[in-house]
C-alpha positions as CSV (number, residue, x, y, z in Angstrom):
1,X,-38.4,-54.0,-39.7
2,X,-37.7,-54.0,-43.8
3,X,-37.5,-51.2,-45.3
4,X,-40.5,-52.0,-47.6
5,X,-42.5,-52.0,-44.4
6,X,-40.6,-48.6,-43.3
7,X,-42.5,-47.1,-46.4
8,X,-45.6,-48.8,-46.2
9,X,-46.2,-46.6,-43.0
10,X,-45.0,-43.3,-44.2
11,X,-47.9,-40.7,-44.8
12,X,-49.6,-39.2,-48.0
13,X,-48.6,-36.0,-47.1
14,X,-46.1,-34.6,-44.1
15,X,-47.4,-35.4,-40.6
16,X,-45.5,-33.3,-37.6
17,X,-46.7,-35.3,-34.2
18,X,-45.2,-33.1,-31.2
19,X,-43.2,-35.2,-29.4
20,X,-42.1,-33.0,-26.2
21,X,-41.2,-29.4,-25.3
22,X,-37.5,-28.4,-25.2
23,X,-37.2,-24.9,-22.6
24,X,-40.7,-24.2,-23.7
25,X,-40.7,-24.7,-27.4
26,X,-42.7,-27.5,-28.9
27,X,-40.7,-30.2,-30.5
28,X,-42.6,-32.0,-32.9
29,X,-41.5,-35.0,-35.6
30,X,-42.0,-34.5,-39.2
31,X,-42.4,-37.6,-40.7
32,X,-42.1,-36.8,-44.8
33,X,-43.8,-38.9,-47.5
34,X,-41.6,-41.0,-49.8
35,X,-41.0,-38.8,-52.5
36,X,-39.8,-35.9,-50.0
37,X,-37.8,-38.5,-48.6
38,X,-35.9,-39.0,-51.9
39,X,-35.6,-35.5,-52.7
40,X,-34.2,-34.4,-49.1
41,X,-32.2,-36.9,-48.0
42,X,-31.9,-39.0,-51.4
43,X,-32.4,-42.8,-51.6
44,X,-33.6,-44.0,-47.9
45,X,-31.6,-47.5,-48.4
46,X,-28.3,-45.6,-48.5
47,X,-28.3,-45.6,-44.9
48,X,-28.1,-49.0,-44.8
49,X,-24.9,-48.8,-43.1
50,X,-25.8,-47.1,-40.5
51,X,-28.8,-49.8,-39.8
52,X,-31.3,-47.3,-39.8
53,X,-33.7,-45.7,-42.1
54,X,-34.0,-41.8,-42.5
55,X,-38.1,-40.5,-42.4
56,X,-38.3,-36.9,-41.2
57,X,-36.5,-34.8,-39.1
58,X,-36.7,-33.0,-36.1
59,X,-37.7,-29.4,-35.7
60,X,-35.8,-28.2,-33.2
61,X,-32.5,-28.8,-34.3
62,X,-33.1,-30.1,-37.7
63,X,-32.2,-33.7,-36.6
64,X,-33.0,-36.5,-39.1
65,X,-35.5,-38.6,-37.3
66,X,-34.4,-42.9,-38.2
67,X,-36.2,-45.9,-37.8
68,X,-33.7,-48.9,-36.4
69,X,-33.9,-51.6,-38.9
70,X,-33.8,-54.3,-36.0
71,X,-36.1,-52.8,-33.7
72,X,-38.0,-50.4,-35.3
73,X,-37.5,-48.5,-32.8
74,X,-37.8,-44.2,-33.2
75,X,-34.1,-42.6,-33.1
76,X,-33.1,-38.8,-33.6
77,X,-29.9,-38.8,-35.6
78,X,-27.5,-35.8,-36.3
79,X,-27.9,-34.4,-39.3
80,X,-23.9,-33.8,-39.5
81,X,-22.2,-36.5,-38.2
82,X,-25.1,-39.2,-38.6
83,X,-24.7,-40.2,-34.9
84,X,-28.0,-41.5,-33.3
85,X,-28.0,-38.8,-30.3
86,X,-31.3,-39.9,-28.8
87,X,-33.7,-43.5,-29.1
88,X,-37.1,-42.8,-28.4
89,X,-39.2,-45.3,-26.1
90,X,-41.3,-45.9,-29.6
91,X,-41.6,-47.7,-32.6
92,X,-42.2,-45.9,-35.3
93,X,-45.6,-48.5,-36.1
94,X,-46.6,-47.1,-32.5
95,X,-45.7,-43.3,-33.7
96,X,-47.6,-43.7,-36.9
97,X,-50.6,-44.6,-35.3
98,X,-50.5,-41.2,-33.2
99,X,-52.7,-38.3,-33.9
């Protein structure tokens, strides 16, 4: 997945989808639109390294939520150490498309 087609499928405006519950608390996704990307977690290609892309973040823990360049496959990612703690069984093209 490029990351031209990573922001292609962002939304207008901030979409949270709940993804689970966590001990009885709702976790949802934020996925953020590209300009909030830029001004939260700066240019979304510097994470090229990492091979991911940063879209949102999780509400729980404040987690950045990545898209795997390869795959395109969902991925929580610590927001301190940028390790990928969890991989969702999602793409984010499948997460989009969820009300």
């Amino acid at each position: 997945m490029s990351y031209k087609s990573i922001q292609s499928l962002l939304p207008v405006k901030e979409k949270a989808i709940l993804l689970d519950q966590v001990e009885g608390l709702n976790r949802y996704l934020c996925i953020l639109p590209n300009g909030e990307l830029e001004s939260q977690f700066g240019d979304i290609e510097e994470f090229k390294k990492q091979s991911f892309a940063v879209v949102g973040y999780e509400d729980v823990l404040g987690d950045f939520v990545g898209v795997d360049i390869k795959s395109g496959q969902l991925l929580i990612v610590n927001h301190e150490t940028l390790h990928v703690e969890e991989r969702l069984n999602l793409t984010f093209d499948e997460f989009m498309k969820k009300d």
